[in-house]
C-alpha positions as a printed NumPy array, in Angstrom:
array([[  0.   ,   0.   ,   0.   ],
       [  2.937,   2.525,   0.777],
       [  4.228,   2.15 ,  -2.612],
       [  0.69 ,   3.302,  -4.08 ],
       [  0.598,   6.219,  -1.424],
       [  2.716,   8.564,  -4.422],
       [ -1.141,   8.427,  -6.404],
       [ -2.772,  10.311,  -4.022],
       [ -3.007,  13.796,  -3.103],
       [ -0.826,  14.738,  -0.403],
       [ -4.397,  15.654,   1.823],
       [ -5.944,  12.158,   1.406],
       [ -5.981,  10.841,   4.519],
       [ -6.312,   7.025,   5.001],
       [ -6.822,   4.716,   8.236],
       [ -4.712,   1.94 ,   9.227],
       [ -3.444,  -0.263,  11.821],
       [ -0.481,  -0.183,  14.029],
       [  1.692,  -1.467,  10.525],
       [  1.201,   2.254,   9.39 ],
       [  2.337,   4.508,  12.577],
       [  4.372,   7.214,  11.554],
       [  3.549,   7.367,   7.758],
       [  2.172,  10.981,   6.941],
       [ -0.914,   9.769,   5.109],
       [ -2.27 ,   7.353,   7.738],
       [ -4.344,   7.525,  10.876],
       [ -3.349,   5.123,  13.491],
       [ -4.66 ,   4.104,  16.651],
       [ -2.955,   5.11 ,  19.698],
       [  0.557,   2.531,  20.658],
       [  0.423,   1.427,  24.213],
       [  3.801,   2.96 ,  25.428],
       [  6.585,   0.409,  26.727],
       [  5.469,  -0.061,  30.593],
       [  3.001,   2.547,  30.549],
       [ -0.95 ,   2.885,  29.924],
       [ -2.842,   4.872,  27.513],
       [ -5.123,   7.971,  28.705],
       [ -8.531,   7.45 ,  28.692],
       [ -8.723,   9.835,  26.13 ],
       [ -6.787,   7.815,  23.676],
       [ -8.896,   4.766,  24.602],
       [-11.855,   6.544,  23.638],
       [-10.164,   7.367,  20.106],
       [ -9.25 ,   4.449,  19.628],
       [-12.548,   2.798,  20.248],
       [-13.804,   5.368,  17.341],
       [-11.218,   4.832,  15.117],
       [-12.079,   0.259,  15.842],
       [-15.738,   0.884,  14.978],
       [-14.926,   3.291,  12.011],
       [-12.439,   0.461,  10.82 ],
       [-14.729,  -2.33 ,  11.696],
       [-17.735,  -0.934,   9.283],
       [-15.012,  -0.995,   6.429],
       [-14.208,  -4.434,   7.173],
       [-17.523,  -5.476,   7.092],
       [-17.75 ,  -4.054,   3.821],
       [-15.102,  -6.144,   2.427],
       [-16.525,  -9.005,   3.761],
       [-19.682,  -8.719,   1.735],
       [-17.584,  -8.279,  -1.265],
       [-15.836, -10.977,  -1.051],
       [-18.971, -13.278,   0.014],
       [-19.111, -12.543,  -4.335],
       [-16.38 , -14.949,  -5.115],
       [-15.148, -13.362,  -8.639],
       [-13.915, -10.277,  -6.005],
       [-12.114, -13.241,  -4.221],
       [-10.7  , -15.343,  -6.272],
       [ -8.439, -14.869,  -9.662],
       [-10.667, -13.283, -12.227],
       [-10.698, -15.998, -15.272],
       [-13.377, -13.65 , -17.604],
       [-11.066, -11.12 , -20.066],
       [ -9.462,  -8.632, -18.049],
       [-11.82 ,  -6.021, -19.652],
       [-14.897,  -7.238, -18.072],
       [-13.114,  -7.215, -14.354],
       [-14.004,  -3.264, -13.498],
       [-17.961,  -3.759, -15.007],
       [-18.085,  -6.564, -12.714],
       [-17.039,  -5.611,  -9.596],
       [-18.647,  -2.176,  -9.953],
       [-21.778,  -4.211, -10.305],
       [-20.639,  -6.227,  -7.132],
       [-19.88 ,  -2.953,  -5.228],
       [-24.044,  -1.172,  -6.161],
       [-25.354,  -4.418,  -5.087],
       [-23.229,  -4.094,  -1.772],
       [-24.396,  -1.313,  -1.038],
       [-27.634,  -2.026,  -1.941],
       [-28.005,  -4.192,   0.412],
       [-26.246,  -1.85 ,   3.041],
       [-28.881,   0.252,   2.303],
       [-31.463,  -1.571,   2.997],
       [-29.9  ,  -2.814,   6.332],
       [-29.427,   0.569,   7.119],
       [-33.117,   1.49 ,   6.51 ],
       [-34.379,  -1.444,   8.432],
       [-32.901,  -0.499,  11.62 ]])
């Protein structure tokens, strides 16, 4: 992901795990300091920053439930980005809908 970093504006922020503490681009949770504890302040932004990440994961779960996003695409390379843009709507489609439910 770092390498791919270079195709983004400088301003576009991205979340990610510990991996990514220190890069410029990245929002980290907050490191547990060598024999010391973290404020509860930074335990509440961290528990933000879990449930923000955990929605995102969830996404990518349903995505892959579609098993061409999974698994090596074997149609002509030209068809992938129709494909998975129609896997993506019917995503959120259905996040939609779970979303309108509650």
């Amino acid at each position: 992901m770092r390498e791919r970093f270079r195709q983004f504006a400088p301003k576009q922020k991205f979340g990610g795990d510990k991996a990514y503490q220190g890069e410029a681009q990245v929002t980290t949770p907050c490191k547990k300091p060598k024999g010391g504890q973290l404020t509860d302040e930074q335990k509440q932004q961290n528990r933000e920053f879990s449930q923000q990440r955990i929605f995102v994961e969830h996404v990518i779960r349903l995505i892959k439930i579609f098993n061409v996003a999974r698994e090596r695409f074997r149609l002509n390379c030209l068809n992938y980005k129709p494909v998975i843009l129609v896997i993506c709507g019917l995503v959120r489609l259905r996040i939609k809908a779970l979303i309108l439910s509650c």
